[in-house]
BAFI-3210 file (N, C-alpha, C; in Angstrom, 3 decimals, decimal comma, padded with zeros to 6 digits):
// residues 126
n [1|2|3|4|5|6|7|8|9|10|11|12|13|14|15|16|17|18|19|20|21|22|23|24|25|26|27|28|29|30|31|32|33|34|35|36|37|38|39|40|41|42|43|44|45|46|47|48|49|50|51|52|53|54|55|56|57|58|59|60|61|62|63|64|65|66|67|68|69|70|71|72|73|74|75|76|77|78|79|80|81|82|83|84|85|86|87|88|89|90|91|92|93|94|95|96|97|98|99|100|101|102|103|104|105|106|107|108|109|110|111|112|113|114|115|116|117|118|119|120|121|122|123|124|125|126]
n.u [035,521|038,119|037,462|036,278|038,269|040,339|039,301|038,497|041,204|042,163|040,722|041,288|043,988|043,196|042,385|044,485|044,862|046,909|050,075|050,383|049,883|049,628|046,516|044,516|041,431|038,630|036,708|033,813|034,776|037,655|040,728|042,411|044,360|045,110|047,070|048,330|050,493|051,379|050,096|049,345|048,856|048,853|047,868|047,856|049,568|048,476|049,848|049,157|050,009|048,946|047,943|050,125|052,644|052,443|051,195|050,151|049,267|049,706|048,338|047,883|047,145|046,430|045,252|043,009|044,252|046,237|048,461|049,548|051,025|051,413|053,972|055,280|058,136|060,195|061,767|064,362|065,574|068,238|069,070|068,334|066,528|063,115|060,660|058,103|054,107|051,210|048,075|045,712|043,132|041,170|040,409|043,529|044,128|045,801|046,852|049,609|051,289|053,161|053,567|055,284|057,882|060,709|060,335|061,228|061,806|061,227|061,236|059,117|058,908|057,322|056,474|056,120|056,809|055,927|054,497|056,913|056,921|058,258|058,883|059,635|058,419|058,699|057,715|056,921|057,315|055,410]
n.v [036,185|037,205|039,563|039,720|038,588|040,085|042,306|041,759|041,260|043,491|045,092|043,652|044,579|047,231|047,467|046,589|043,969|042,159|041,456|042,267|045,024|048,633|050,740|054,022|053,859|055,363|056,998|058,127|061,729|061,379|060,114|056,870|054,873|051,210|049,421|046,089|045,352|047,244|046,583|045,807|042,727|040,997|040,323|042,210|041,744|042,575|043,069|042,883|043,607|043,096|043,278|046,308|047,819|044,116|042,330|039,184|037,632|037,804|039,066|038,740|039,265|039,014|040,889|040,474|038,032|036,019|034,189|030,497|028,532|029,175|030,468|030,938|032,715|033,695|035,521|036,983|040,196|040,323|038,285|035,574|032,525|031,817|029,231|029,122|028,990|029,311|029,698|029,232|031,208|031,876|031,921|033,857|034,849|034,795|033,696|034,470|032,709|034,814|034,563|033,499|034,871|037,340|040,713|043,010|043,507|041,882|039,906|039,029|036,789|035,891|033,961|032,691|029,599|028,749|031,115|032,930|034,472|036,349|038,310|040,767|042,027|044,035|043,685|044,887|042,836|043,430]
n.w [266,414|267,056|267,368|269,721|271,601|271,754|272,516|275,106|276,360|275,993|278,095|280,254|280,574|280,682|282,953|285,193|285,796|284,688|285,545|288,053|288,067|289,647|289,060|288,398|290,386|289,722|292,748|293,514|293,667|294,065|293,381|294,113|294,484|294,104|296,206|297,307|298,143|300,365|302,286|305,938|306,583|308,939|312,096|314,906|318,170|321,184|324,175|327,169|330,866|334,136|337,918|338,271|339,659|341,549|343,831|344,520|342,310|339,223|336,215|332,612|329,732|326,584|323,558|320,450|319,909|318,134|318,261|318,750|320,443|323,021|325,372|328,380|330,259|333,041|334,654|337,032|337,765|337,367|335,622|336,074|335,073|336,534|338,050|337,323|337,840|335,440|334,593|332,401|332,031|330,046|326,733|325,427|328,344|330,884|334,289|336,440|339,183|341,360|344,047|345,811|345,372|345,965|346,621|343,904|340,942|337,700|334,521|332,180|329,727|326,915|324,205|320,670|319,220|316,933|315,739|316,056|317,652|320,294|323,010|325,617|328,923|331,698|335,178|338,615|341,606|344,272]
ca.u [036,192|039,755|037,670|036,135|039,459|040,904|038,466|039,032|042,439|041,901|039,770|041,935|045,305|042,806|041,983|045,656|044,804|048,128|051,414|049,858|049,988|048,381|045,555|043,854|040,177|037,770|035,791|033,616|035,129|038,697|041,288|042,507|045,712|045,144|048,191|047,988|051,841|052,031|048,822|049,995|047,460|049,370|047,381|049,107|049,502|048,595|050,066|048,897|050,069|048,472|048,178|051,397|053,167|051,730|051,912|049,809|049,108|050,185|047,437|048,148|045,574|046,670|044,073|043,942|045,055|046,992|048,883|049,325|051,530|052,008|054,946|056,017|059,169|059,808|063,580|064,633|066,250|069,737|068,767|067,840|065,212|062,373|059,961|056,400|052,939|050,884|046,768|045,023|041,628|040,656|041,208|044,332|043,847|045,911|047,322|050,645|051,519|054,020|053,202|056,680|059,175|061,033|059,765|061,172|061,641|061,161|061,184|058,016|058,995|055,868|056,998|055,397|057,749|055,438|054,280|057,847|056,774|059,116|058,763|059,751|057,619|058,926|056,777|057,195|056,335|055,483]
ca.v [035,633|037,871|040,853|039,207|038,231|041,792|043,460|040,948|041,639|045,027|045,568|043,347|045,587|048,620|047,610|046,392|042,798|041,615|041,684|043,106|046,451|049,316|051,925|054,811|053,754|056,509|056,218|059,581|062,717|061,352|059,097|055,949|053,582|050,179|048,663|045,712|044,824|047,764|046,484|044,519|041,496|040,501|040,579|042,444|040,629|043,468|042,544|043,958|042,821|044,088|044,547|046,255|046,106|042,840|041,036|038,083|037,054|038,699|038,868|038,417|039,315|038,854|041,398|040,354|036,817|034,936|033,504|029,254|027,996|030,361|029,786|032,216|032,454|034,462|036,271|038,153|040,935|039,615|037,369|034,259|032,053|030,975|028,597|029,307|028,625|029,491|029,202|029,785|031,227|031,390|032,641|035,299|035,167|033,798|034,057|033,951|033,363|035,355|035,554|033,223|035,884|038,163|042,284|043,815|044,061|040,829|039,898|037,905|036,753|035,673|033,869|031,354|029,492|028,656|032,322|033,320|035,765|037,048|039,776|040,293|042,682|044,793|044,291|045,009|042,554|044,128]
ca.w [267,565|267,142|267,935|271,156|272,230|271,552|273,599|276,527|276,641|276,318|279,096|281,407|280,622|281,428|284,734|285,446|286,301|284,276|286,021|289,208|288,550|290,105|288,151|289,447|290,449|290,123|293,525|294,402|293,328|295,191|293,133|294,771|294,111|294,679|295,958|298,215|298,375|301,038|303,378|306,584|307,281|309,621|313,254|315,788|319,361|322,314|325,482|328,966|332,234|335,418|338,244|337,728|340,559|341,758|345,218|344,405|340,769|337,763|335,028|331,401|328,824|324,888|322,772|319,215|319,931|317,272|318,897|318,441|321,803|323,983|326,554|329,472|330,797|334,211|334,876|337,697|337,157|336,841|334,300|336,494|334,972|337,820|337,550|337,522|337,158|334,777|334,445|331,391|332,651|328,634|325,545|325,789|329,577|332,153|335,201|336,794|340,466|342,162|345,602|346,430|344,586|346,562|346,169|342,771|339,255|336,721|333,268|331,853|328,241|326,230|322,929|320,844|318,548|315,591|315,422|316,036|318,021|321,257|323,685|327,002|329,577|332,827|335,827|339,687|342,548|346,075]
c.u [037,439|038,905|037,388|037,090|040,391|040,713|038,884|040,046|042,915|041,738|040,372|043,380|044,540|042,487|043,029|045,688|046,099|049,432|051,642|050,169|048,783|047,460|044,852|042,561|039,811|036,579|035,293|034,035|036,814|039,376|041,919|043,958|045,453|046,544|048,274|049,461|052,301|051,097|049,885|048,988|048,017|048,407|047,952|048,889|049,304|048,500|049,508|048,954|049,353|047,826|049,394|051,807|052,425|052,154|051,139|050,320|049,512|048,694|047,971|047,167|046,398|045,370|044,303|044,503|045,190|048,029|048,649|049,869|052,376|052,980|055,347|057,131|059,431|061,677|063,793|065,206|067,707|069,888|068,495|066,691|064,687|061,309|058,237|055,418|051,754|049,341|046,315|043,429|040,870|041,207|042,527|043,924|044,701|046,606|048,438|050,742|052,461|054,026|054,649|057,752|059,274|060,617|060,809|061,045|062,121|060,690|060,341|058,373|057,658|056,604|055,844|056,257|057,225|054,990|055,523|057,510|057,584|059,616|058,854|059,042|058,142|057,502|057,303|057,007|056,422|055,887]
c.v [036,437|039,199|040,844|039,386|039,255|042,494|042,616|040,927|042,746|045,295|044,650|043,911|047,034|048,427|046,963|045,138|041,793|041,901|042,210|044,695|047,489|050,339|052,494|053,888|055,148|056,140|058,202|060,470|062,524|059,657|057,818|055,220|052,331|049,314|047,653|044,849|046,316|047,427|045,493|043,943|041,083|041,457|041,010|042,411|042,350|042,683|043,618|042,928|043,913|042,630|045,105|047,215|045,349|042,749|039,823|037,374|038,384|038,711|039,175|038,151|039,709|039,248|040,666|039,044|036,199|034,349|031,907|028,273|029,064|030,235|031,206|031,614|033,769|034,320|036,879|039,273|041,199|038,742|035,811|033,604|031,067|030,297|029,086|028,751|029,532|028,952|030,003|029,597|031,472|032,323|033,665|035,861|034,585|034,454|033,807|033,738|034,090|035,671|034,820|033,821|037,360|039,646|042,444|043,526|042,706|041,460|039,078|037,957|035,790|035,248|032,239|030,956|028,671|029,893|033,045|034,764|035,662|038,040|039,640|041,698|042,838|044,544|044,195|043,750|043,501|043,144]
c.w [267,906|267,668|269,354|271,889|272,432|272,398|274,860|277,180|276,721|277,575|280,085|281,183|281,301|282,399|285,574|286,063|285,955|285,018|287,249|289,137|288,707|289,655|288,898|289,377|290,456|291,467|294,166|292,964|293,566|293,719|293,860|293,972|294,866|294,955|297,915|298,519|299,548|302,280|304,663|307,037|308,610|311,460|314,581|317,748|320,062|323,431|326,690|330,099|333,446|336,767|337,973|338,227|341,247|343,289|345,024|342,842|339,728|336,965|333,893|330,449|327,111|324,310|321,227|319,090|318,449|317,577|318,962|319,910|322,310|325,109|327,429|330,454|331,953|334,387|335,899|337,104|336,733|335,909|334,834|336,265|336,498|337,138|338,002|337,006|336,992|334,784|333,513|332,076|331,244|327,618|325,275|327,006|330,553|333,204|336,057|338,478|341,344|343,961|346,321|346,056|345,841|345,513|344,765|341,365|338,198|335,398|333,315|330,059|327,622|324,521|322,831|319,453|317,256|315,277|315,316|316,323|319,815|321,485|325,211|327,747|330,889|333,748|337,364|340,564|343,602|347,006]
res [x|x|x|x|x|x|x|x|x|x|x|x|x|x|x|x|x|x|x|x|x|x|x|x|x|x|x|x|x|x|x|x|x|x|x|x|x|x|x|x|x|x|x|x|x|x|x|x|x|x|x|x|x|x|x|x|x|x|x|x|x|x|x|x|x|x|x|x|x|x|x|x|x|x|x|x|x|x|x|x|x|x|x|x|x|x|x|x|x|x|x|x|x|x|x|x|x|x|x|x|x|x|x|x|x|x|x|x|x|x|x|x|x|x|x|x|x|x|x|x|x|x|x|x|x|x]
***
């Protein structure tokens, strides 16, 4: 039974399963380091607005969605929040309207405050 237990403990120090640390793998001809404290899981949000510049509707397409409550907030370019509306046509899709905003240059902030994610986006109207 002590030599069982020997070898078992052996053979989990040689494959570095104790204390998390990392050992070459042999994979191929090509060594390898397993180390999964530098990976990022983390899913990363791609925004695209268009058309861009707009005279009607904005569009708003989230690739990649993770995203949980999504909120949009709409700025001029002096920093005046306006009010808008907002249609989710589905998944990481929706659509804004702008066609009552005078011609130029807004802020669309996109945050969602259980993802703690916030970003704000440049776009034109015509």
């Amino acid at each position: 039974m002590k030599i069982i237990l020997t070898i078992i403990l052996t053979t989990i120090l040689t494959l570095g399963l104790v204390f998390g640390q990392n050992h070459p793998i042999k994979t191929g001809s090509d060594t390898e380091l397993l180390d999964f404290s530098k990976k990022n899981l983390n899913v990363q949000n791609s925004v695209e607005l268009f058309p861009n510049p707009t005279t009607d509707f904005l569009m708003v397409s989230i690739d990649q969605f993770n995203l949980k409550q999504v909120e949009f907030r709409l700025y001029n370019i002096i920093g005046n929040k306006l009010n808008i509306g907002v249609d989710e046509l589905s998944r990481g899709k929706y659509r804004i309207d702008v066609r009552n905003y005078n011609p130029g240059y807004y802020l669309l902030v996109i945050r969602d405050p259980i993802m703690r994610y916030n970003k704000a986006y440049k776009f034109q109207k015509k």
